[in-house]
KOLNUMAR-545804 format. One record per residue: z, x, y of N, C-alpha, C in turn; residue in three letters. Coordinates in steps of 0.001 Angstrom, whole numbers, padded with zeros to 6 digits, always signed. Layout:
# KOLNUMAR-545804
ZXYZXYZXYALA
...
//
This chain:
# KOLNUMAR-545804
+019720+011619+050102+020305+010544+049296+019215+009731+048597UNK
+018418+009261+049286+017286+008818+048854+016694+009593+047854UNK
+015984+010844+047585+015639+011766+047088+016695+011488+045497UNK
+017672+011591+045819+018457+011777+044786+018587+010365+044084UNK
+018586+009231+044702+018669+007604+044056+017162+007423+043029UNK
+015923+008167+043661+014724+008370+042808+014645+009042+042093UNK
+015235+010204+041741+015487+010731+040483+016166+010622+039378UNK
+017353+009579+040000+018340+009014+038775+017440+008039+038126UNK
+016775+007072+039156+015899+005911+038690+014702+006123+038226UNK
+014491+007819+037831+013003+008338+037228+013747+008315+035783UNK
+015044+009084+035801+015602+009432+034907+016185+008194+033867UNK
+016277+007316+034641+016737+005780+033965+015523+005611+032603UNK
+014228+005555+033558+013256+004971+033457+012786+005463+032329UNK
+012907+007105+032082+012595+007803+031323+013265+007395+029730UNK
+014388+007533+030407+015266+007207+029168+014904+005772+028523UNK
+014961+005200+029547+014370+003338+028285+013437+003494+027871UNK
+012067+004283+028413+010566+004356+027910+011256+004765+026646UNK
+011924+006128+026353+012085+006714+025246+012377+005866+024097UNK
+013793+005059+024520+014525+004230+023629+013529+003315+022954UNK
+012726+002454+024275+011828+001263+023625+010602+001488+022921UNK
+010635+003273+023043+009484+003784+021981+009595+004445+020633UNK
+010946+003886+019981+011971+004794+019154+011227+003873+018390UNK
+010900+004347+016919+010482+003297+015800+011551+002720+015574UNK
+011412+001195+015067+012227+000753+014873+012862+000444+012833UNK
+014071+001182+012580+014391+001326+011529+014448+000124+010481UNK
+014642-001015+011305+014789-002187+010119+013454-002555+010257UNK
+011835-001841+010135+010771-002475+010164+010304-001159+008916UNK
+010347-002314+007686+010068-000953+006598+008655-001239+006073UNK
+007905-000175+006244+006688-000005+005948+006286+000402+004895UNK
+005518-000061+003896+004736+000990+002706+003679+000740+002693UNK
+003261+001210+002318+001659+002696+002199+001247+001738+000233UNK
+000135+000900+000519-000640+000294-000505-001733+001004-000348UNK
-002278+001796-001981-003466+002127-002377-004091+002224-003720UNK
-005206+001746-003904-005843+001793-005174-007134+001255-005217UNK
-007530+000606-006342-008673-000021-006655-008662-001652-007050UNK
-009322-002317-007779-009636-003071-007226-008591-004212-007574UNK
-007704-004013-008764-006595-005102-008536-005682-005194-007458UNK
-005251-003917-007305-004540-003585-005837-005119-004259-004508UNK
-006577-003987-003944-007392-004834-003501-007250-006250-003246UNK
-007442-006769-004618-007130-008130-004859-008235-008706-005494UNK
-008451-009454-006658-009258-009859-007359-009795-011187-007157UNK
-008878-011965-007178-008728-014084-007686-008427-013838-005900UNK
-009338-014910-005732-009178-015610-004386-007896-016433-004520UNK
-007101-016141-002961-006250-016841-002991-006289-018683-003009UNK
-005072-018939-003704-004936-020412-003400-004318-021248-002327UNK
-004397-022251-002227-003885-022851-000827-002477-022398-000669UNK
-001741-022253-001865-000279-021937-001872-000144-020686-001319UNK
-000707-019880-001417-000774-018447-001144-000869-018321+000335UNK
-001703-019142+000951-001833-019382+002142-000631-019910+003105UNK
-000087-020286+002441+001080-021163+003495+002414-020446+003260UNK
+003274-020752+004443+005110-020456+004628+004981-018750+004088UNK
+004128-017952+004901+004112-016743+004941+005027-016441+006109UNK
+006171-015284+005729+007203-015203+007136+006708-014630+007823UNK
+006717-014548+009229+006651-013845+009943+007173-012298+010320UNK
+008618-012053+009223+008975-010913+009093+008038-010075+008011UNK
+006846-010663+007360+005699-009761+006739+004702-009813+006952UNK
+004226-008485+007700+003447-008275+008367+002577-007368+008102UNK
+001075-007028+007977+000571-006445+007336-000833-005863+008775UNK
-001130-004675+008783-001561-003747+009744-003056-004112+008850UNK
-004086-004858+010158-005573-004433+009316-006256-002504+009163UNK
-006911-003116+007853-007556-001591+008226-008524-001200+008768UNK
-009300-002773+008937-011006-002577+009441-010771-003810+010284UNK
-011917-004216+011319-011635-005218+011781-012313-006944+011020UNK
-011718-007199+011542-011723-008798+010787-011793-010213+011727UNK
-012120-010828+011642-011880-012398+012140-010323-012285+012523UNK
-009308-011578+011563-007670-011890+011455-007042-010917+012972UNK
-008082-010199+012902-007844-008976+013859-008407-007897+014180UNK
-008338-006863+014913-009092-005328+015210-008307-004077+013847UNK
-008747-003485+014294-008150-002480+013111-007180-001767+013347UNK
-005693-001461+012942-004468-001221+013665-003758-001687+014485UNK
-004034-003417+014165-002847-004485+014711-002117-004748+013461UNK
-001144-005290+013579-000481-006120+012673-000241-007298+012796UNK
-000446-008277+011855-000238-009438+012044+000422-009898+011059UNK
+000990-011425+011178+001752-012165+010285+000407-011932+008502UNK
+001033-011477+007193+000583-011043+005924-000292-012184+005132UNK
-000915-013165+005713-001601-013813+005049-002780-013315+004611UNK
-003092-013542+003090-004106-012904+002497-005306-013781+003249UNK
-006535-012765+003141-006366-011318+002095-005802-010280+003143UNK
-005181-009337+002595-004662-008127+003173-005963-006811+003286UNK
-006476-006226+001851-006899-005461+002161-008135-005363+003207UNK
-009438-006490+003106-010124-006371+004032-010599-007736+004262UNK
-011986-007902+004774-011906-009504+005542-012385-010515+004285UNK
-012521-009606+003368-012954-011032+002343-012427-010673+000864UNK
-011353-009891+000901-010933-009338-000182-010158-010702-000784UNK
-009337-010366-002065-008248-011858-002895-006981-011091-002782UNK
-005990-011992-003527-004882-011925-003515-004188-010368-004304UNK
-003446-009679-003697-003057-008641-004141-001589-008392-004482UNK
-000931-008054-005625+000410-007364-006108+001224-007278-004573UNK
+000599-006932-003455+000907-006474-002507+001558-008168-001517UNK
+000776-008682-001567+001561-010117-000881+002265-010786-001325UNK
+002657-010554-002859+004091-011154-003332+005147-009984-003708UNK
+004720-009388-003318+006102-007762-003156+006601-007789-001923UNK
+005804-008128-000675+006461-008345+000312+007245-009702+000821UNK
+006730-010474+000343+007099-012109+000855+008639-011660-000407UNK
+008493-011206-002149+009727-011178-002288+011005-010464-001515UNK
+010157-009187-000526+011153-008322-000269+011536-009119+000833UNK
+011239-009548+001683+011418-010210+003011+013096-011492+002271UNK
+012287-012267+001370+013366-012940+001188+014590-012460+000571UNK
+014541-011042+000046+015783-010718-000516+016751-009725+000362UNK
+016034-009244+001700+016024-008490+002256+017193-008782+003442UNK
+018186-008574+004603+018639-009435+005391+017549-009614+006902UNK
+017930-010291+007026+017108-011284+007861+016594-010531+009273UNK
+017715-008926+009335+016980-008407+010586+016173-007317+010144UNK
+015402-007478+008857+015041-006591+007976+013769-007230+008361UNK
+011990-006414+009146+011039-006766+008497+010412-005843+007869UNK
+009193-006566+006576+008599-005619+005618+006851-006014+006263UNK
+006105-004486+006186+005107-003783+006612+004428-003365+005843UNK
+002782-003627+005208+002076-003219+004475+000973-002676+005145UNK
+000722-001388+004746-001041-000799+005466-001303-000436+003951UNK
-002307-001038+004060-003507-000959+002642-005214-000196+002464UNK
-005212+000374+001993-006418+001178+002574-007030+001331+000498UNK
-007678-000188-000395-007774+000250-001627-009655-000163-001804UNK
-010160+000648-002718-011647+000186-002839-011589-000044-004108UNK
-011993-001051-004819-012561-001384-006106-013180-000070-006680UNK
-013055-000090-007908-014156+000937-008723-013691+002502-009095UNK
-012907+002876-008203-012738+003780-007377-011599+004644-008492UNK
-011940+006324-008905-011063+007046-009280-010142+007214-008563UNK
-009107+008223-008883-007827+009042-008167-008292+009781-007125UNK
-009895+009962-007598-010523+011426-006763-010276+011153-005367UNK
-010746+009279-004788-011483+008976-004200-010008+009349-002854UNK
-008593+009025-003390-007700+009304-002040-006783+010678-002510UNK
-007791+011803-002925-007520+013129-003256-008384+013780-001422UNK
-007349+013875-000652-008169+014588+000691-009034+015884+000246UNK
-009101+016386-000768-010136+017413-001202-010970+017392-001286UNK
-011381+015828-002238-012478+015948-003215-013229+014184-002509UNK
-012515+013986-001136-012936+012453-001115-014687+012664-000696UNK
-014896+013441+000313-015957+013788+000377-017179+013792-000100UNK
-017108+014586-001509-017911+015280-002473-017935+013909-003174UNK
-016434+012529-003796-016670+012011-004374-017650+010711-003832UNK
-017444+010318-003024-018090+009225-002719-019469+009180-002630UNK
-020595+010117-002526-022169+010062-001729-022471+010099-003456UNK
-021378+010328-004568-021615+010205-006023-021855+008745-006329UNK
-021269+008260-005981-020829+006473-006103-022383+005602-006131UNK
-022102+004480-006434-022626+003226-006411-022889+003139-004911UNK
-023983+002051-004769-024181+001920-003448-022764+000993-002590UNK
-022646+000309-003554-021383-001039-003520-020161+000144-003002UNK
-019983+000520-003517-018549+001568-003220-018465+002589-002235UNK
-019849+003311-002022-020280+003563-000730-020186+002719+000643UNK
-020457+001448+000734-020488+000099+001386-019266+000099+001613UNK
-018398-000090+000847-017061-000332+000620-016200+000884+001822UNK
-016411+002164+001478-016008+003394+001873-016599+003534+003271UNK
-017665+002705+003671-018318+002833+005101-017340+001947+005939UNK
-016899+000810+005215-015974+000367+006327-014449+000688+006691UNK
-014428+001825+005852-013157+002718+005847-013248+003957+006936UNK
-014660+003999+007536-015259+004960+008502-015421+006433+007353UNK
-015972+005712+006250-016558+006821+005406-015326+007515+004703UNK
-014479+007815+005283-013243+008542+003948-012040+007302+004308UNK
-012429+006904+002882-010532+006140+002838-009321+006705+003264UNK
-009742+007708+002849-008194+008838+002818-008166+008627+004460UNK
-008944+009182+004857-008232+009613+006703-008055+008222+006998UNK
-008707+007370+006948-008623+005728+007245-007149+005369+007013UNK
-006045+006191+005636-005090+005624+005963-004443+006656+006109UNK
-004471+007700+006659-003589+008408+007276-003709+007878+008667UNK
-004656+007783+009684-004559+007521+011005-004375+006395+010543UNK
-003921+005406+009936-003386+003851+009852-001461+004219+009800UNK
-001589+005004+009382-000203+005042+008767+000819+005767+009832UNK
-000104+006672+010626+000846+007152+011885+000562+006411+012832UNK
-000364+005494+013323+000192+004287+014061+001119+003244+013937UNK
+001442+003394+012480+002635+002361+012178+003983+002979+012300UNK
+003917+004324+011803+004951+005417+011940+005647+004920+013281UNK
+005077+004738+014265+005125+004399+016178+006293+003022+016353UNK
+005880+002462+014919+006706+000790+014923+007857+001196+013823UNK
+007398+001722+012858+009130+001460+011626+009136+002484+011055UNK
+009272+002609+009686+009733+003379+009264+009425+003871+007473UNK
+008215+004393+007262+007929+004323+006023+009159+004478+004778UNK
+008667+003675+004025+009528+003416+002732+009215+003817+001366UNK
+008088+003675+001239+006996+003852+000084+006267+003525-000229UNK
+005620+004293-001240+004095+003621-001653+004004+002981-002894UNK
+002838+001958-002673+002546+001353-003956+001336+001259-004394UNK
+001033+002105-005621-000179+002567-006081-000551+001576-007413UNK
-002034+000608-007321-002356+000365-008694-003442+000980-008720UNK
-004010+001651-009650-005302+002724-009718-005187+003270-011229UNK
-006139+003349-012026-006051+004212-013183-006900+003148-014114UNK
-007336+001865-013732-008353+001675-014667-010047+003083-014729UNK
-010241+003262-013499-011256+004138-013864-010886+005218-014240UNK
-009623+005584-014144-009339+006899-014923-008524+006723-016645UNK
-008593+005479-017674-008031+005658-018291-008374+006609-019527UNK
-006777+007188-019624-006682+008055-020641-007098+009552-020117UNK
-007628+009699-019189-006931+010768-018140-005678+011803-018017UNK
-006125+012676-019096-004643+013378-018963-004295+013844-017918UNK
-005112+014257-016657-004838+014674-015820-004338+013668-014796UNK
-004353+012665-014845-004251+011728-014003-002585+011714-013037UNK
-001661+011982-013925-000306+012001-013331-000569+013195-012322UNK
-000831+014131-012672-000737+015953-011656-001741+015426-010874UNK
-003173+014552-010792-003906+013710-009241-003177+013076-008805UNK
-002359+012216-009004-001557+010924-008153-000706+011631-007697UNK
-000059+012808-008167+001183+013527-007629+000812+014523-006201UNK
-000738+015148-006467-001187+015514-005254-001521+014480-004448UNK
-002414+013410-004626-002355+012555-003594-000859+012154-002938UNK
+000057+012137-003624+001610+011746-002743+002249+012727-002200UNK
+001924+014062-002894+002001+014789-001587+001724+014941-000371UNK
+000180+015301-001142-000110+015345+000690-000260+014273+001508UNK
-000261+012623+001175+000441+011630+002029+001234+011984+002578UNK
+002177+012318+002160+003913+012898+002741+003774+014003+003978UNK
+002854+015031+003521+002449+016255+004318+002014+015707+005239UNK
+000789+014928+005247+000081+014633+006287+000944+013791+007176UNK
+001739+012852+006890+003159+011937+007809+003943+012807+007694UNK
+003999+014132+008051+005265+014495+008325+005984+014288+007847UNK
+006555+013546+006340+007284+013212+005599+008267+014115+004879UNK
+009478+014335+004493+010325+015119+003763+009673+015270+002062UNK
+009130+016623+001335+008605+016169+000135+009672+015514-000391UNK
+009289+014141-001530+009915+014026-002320+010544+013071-001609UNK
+010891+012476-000419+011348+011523+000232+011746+010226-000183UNK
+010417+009829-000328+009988+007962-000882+009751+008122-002207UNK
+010042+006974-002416+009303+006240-003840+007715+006382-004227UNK
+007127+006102-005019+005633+006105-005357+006318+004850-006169UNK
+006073+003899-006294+005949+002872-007607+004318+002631-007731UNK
+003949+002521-009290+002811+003050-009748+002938+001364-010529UNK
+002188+000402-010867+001717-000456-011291+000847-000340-012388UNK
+001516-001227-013756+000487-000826-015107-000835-001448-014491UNK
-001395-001080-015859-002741-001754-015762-002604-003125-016702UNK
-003543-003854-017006-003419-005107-017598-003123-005100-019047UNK
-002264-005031-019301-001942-004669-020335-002378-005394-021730UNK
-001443-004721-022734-002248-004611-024795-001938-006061-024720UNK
-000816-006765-024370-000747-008365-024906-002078-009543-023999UNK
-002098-008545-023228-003466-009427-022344-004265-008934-023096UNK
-004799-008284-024119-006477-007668-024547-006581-006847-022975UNK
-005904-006166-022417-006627-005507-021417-008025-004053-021651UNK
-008673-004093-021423-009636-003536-021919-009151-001579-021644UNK
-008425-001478-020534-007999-000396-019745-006423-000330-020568UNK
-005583-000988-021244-004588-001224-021494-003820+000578-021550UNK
-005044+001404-022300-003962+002494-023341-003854+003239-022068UNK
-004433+003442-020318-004042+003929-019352-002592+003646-019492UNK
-001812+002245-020112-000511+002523-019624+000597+003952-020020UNK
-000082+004098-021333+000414+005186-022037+000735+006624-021023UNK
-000462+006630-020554-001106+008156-019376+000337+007595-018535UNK
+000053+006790-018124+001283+006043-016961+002667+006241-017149UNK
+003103+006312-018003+004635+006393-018994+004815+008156-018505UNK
+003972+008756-018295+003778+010172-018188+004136+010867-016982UNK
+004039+009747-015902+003777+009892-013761+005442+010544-014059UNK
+006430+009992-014308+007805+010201-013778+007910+012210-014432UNK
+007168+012537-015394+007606+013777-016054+007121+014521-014948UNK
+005949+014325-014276+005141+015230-013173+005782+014937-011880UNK
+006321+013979-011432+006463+013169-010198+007916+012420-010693UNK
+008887+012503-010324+010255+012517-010402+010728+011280-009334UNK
+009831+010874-008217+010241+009928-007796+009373+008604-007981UNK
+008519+008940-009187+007611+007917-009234+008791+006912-009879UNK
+008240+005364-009827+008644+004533-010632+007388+003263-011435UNK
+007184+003648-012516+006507+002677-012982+006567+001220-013393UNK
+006154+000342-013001+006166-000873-012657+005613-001849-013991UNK
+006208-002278-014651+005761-002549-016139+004730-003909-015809UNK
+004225-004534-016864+003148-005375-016645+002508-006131-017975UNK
+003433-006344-018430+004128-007020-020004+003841-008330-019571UNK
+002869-009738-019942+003200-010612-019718+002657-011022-018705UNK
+001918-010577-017390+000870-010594-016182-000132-010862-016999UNK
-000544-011942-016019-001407-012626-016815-002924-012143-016569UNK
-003837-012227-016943-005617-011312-016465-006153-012323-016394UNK
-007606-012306-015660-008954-013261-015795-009556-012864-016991UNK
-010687-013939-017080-011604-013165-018396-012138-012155-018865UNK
-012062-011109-017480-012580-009674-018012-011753-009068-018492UNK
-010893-009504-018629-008835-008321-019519-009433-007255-018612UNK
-009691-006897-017079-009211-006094-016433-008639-006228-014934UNK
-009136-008027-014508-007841-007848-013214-007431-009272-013717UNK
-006194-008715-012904-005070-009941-013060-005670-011190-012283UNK
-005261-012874-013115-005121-013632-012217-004334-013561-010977UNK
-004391-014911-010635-003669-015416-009355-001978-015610-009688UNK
-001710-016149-010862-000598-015880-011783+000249-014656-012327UNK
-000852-014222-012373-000609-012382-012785-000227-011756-011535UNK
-001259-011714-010409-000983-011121-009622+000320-011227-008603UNK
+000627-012815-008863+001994-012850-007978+003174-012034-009096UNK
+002855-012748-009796+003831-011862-011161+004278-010609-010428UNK
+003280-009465-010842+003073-007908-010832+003478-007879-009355UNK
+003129-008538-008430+003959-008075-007229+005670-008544-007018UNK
+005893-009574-008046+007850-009747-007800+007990-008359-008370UNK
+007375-007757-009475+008255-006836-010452+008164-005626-009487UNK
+006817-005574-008187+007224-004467-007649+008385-004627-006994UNK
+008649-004995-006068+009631-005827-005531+010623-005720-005900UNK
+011276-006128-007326+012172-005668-008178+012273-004841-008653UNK
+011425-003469-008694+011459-002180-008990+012012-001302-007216UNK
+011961-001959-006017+012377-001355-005331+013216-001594-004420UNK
+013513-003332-004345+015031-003145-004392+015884-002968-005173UNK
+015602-002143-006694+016650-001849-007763+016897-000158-007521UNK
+016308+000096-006724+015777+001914-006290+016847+001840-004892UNK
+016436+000843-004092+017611+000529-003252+018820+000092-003440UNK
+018849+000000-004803+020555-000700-004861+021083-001910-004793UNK
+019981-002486-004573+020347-004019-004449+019871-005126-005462UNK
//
């Protein structure tokens, strides 16, 4: 009898481990990558800093003062690393959180380097591309443990463990503008994201973010053109317009203005993908 009361109560036990290790579905995660607006440019402002919810939460990638690398914590910038600025990425989530219902939280892992081609989160060519680079971008890529790419794949299946990926959000293509090839690179990089998470092809979203665009003088602007192009190669891309985001003085990253901007419209590009 005994014998048998310890095996039901192995079997209990088993079963809740399982349950309380089930990702949890209303914790929606996406996958941020690019260069250096994505990153984040303009240091945040005090506003930026404050009445961040607690339902957005953002996974470091390296360790930081904020945390170790593969915790998550409440999304106060900077996100991408310990001294990075404000990114598209912290007002896409703070919008999604508030439009979202309330047992809904939103999850960012960010893994973006300034400077940086398509090549650089191509798992082929990351290798070969980087020891090419600047010393700065090298630097950059060392605290990624040398390949960005694997940096956010093993980021991204530890989060896999908590929710439930949703999609990605890519700004990247100032160093590649006018790049014809550029749509058929971003489309392999979202593949094999997908491949590498075990993902269904074709699953998620990609929303792709202009660059600073012709009414800003953006210097990178005619990349948007190449950009208009992602959905003919890539069918679930959605491009994220950027009409009116405002830039700093170099017309190539967005202000602090801009940048909250460009992150509602992601935001609004994917709860309009969701239906809502």
């Amino acid at each position: 009898m005994k014998k048998l009361r310890f095996l039901l109560l192995a079997c209990f036990l088993s079963t809740a481990l399982t349950i309380m290790s089930e990702p949890d579905p209303n914790f929606h995660i996406y996958i941020c990558i690019g260069q250096s607006n994505m990153e984040g440019n303009p240091r945040p402002a005090e506003q930026d800093l404050q009445n961040v919810s607690p339902r957005f939460l953002t996974m470091n990638a390296v360790d930081c003062e904020s945390g170790k690398m593969g915790e998550w914590r409440t999304a106060v910038p900077p996100l991408a690393r310990c001294h990075t600025g404000l990114t598209p990425a912290d007002y896409f989530g703070r919008t999604m959180v508030n439009e979202l219902p309330e047992e809904v939280r939103v999850g960012v892992v960010m893994v973006a380097v300034a400077g940086c081609s398509i090549d650089l989160f191509d798992k082929d060519k990351c290798e070969e591309y980087i020891p090419k680079q600047a010393d700065w971008m090298k630097n950059i890529a060392n605290e990624y443990g040398g390949n960005p790419y694997n940096r956010l794949i093993e980021l991204c299946k530890k989060a896999q463990q908590d929710g439930v990926i949703k999609g990605i959000l890519l700004h990247q293509g100032e160093t590649n503008t006018n790049d014809p090839q550029w749509p058929a690179n971003v489309k392999k990089v979202y593949d094999d994201i997908l491949a590498d998470l075990g993902l269904e092809p074709g699953s998620i979203p990609l929303l792709a973010g202009e660059v600073v665009p012709a009414d800003q003088k953006g210097v990178c602007a005619a990349h948007n053109e190449v950009m208009q192009k992602l959905p003919e190669v890539l069918p679930q891309a959605l491009v994220v317009p950027a009409a009116g985001c405002e830039c700093g003085r170099d017309h190539l990253h967005f202000n602090l203005k801009g940048s909250r901007e460009l992150g509602r419209r992601y935001a609004a590009r994917m709860l309009s993908y969701m239906g809502l």
